[in-house]
Every structure is written in C-alpha cells, then in structure tokens.
C-alpha positions as CSV (number, residue, x, y, z in Angstrom):
1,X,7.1,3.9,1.7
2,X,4.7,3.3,4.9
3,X,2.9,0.5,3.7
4,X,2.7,-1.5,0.6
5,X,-0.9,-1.1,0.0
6,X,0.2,2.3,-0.7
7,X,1.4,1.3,-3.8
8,X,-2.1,0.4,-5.6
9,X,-4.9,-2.0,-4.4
10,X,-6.4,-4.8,-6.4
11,X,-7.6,-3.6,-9.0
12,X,-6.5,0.1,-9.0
13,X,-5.3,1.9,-12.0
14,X,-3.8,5.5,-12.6
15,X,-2.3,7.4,-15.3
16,X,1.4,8.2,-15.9
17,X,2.3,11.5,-17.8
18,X,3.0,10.4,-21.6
19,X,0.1,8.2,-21.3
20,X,2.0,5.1,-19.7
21,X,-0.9,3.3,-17.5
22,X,0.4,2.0,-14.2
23,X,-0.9,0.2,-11.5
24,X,0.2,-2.2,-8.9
25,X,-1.6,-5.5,-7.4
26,X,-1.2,-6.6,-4.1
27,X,-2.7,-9.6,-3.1
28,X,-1.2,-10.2,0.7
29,X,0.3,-7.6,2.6
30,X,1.8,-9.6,5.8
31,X,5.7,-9.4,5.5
32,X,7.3,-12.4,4.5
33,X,10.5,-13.5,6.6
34,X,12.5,-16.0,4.2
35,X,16.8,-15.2,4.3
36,X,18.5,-15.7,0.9
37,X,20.2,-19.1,0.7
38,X,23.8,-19.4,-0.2
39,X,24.9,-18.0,-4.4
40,X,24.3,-20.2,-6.8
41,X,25.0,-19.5,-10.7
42,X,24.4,-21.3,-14.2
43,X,26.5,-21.6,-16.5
44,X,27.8,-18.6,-18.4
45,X,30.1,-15.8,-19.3
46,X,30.6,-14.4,-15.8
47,X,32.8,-11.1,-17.3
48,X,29.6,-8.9,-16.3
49,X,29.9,-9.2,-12.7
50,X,30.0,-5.8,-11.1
51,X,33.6,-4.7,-8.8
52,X,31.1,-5.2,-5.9
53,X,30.6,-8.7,-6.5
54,X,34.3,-9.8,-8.0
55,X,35.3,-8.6,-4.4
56,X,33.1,-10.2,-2.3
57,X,33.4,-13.6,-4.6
58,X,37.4,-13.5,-3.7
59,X,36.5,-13.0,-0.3
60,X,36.5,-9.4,1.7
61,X,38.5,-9.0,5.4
62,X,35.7,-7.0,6.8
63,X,32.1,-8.0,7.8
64,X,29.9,-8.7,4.5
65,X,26.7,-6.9,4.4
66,X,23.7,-8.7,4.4
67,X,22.9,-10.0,1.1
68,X,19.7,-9.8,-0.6
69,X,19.7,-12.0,-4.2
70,X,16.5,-10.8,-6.3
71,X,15.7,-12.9,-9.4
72,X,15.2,-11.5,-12.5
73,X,13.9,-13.0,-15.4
74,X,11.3,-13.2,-18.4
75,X,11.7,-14.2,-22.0
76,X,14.4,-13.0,-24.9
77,X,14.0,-9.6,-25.8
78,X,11.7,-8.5,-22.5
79,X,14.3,-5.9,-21.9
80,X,15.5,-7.5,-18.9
81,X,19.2,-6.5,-19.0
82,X,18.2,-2.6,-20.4
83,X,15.7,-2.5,-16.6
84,X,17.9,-4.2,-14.4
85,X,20.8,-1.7,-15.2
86,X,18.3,1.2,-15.0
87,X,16.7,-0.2,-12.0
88,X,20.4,-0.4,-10.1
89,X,22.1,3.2,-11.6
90,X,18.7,5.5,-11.9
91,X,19.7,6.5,-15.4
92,X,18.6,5.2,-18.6
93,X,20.9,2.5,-19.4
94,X,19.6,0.3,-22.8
95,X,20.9,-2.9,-24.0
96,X,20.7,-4.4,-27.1
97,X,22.8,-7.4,-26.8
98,X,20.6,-10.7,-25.8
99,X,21.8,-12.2,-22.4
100,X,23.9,-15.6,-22.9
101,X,24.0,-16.7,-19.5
102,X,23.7,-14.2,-16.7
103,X,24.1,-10.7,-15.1
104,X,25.0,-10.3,-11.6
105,X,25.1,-6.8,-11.1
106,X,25.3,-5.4,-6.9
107,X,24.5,-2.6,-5.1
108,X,24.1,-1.0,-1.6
109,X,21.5,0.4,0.0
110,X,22.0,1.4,3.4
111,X,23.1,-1.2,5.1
112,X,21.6,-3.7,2.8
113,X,23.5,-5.2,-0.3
114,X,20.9,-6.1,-3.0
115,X,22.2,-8.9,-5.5
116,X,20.4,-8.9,-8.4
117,X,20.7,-12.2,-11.0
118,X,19.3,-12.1,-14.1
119,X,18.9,-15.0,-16.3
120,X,18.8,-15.2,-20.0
121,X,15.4,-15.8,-21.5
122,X,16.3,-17.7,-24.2
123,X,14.8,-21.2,-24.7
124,X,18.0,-23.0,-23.9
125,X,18.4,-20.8,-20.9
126,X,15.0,-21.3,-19.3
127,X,15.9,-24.6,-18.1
128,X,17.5,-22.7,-15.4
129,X,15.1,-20.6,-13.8
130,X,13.6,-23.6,-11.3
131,X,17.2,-24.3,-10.5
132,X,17.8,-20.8,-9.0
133,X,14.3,-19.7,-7.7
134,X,14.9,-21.5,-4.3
135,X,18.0,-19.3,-3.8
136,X,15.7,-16.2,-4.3
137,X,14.2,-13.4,-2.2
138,X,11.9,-12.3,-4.6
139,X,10.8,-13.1,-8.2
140,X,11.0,-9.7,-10.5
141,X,9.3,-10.6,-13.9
142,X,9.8,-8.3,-16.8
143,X,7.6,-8.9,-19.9
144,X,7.6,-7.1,-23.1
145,X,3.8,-5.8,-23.3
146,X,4.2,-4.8,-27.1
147,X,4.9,-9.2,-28.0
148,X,1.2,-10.5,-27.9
149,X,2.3,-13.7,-29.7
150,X,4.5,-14.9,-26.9
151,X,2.7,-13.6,-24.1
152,X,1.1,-17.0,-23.2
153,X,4.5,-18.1,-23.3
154,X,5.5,-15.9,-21.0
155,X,2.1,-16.7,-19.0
156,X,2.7,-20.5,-18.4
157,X,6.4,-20.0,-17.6
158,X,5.3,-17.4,-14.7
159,X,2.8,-19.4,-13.4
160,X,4.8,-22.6,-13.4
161,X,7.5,-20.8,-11.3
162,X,5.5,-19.5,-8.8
163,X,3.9,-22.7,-8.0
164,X,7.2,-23.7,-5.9
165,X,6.9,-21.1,-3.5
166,X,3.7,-20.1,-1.9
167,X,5.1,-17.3,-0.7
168,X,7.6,-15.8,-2.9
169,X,7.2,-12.0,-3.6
170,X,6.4,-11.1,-7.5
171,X,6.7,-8.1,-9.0
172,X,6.0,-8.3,-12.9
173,X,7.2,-5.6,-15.0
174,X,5.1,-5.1,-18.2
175,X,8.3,-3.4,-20.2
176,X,7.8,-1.4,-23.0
177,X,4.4,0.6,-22.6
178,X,5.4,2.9,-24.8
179,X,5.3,0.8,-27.9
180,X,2.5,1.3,-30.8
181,X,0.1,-1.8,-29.6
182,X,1.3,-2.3,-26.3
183,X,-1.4,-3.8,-23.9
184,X,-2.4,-1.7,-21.1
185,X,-2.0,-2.7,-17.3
186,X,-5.5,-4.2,-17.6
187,X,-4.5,-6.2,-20.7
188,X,-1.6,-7.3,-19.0
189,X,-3.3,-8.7,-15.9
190,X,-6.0,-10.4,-18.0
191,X,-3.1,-12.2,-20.6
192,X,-1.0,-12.8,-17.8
193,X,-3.7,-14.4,-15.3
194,X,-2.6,-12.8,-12.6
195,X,-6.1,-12.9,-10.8
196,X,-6.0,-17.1,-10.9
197,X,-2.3,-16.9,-8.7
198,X,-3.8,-16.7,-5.7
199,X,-4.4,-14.2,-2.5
200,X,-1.1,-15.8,-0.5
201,X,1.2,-13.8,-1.9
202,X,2.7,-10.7,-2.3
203,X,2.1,-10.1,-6.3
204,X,2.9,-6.3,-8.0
205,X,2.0,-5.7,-11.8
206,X,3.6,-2.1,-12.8
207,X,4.0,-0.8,-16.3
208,X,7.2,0.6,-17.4
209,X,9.5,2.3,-20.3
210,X,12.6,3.8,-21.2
211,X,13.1,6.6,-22.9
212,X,16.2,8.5,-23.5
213,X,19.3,6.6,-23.2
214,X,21.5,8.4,-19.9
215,X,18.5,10.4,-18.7
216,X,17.0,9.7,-15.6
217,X,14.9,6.9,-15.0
218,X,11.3,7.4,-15.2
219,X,8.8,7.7,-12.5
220,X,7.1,4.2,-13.1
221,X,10.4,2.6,-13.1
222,X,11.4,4.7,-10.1
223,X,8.7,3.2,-8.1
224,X,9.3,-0.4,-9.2
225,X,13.1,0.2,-7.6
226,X,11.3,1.6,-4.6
227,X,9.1,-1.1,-4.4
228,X,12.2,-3.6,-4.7
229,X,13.7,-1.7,-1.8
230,X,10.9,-1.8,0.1
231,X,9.9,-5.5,0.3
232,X,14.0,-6.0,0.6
233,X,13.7,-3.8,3.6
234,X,10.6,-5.7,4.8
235,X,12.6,-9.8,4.8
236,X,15.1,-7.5,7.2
C-alpha cells in the first residue's frame, strides 16, 4: 500500500457501493518500531485456538516466525468475533455466540505470523483489556455503529486504553453500517471523540459490514485487513 496517508487524510470521507460511508483518519504517519512482548492470556475456554497456535504453544523444532499479537476488542455484541474471523479467512464468517473469554486465532503472511487476540466485551471481561494492551502491537477497536445507547460506553473505555501508550496504533472499526440508524463515519468520529486523542499517534476509523454469510469479504473490510498488514509490515 505505498504509504498510509493513502488510506484517507483527516477528515476525508468517500462512498462505498450499497451506500456504506468509509473513511480513514490518520493522525501520525512516522512508523512506530515497538516488538510484541512475550503471550500473555486471561482466563478462559482456550478450545478456539487455531492448529497454528496449539503447535507453536507445544513448541515447534524449526525456527518460529516472527510473531505479531494484534489486540482486538470493543463491547458485547460489536461483532468482534464475526470480523476477526472474516478479517483472517477473507470470507464471510458470522458469529452469533458471545465471547466468554478469548479467541486466538493465527495466520501467516509472508514471512510474518499475525496473532490476533480477542477479548470478550462483556462487563466482567473488560477488566482485562489494561492487563493485555502492553503485550500488543496494535489496538483494533470494533464498535457496533447501530448501539447509540452504549456508544459512550464504548467512548470512555477507548479513550481510557489509549492513554497507556502514546504511541500504540488504533484502528477502530465502526461494525455494522448497514443497519437501519446506523451512524455514519462522521457520526462515529464525533461520538467517539476521536479528534480529542491526539496527533501522536497512528489512529484509523473505517466503516464496515457483513453481508452474506461464506461470500467474500467486502471491500471496506478488505481494506481494514490491508491496513492491518500494512502497519504489521511497517514494526518489521
């Protein structure tokens, strides 16, 4: 992808086909150089981890990859689990069962091996998210755009996070854009203020959907995964 800026600039807005907006902020485009610290996991049924991971968590004979852990959280019912397994197998792939503890779920890029955690969003569960934030390469922040009442919710737990780490890559998802009364891109940076983070940071807001369940992903959700790769590509 060149350059990040390509992405969108402060501000910037386009339209999707089906009427999904989508834009990106970027507020600091210097390339941040933090490694991943060592795996850390909270409590919880641990049956989801991918083949990937169960092998390299008993220990592999040959070299490991280098290993990239992305963070991915937001509050019950933000479609967390439904992107993050769209985000990592291209195709549609919904969920519809809340997340108890946590997905791991693994794959390889190149010669890159991107761990993404998620952690649930329930209120017991949130308790967690400062525990593991230190052990992250970036922040990925999905938020259901269609839930006005718990937006500010959602709001004072971002903004809380991101205080720890002045540096700490965000990209925040507004998931589910193509609900009746879901806010636009514009709404979303407004409810979420996104403009009172700061200009230190590397900070993405991009709308995204899924539609039918096995198809391919679409293209606003395609970009967020190139995005992902992209900044992974960049800590290198």
């Amino acid at each position: 992808m060149g350059s990040l800026r390509a992405v969108g600039l402060l501000g910037a807005a386009a339209a999707l086909t089906g009427g999904v907006a989508y834009a990106a902020w970027t507020y600091f485009s210097a390339a941040r150089a933090k490694g991943p610290e060592e795996e850390g996991w909270p409590p919880g049924d641990r049956s989801e981890l991918l083949p990937q991971h169960r092998a390299s968590a008993l220990g592999r004979q040959e070299k490991p990859l280098p290993q990239k852990q992305i963070l991915v959280l937001g509050m019950d019912g933000a479609g967390k689990t439904s992107v993050l397994h769209s985000l990592t197998t291209q195709r549609v792939n919904r969920s519809e069962t809340p997340t108890k503890g946590f997905n791991a779920v693994c794959f390889n890029i190149q010669d890159i091996k991107m761990e993404f955690l998620e952690i649930g969003g329930g209120e017991s569960l949130r308790a967690y998210w400062n525990m593991y934030l230190s052990r992250a390469l970036m922040l990925v922040y999905v938020v259901d755009a269609a839930d006005h009442a718990r937006l500010p919710v959602a709001k004072t737990h971002l903004h809380q996070m991101i205080q720890q780490d002045s540096l700490l890559p965000v990209v925040v998802l507004a998931n589910k854009q193509d609900l009746p009364g879901a806010y636009s891109i514009t709404e979303m940076h407004d409810a979420l203020a996104l403009s009172e983070i700061g200009d230190d940071r590397k900070l993405f807001l991009i709308g995204t959907h899924l539609v039918k369940e096995g198809s391919e992903i679409p293209s606003s959700l395609q970009d967020a995964r190139e995005l992902i790769i992209q900044l992974v590509s960049d800590c290198q």
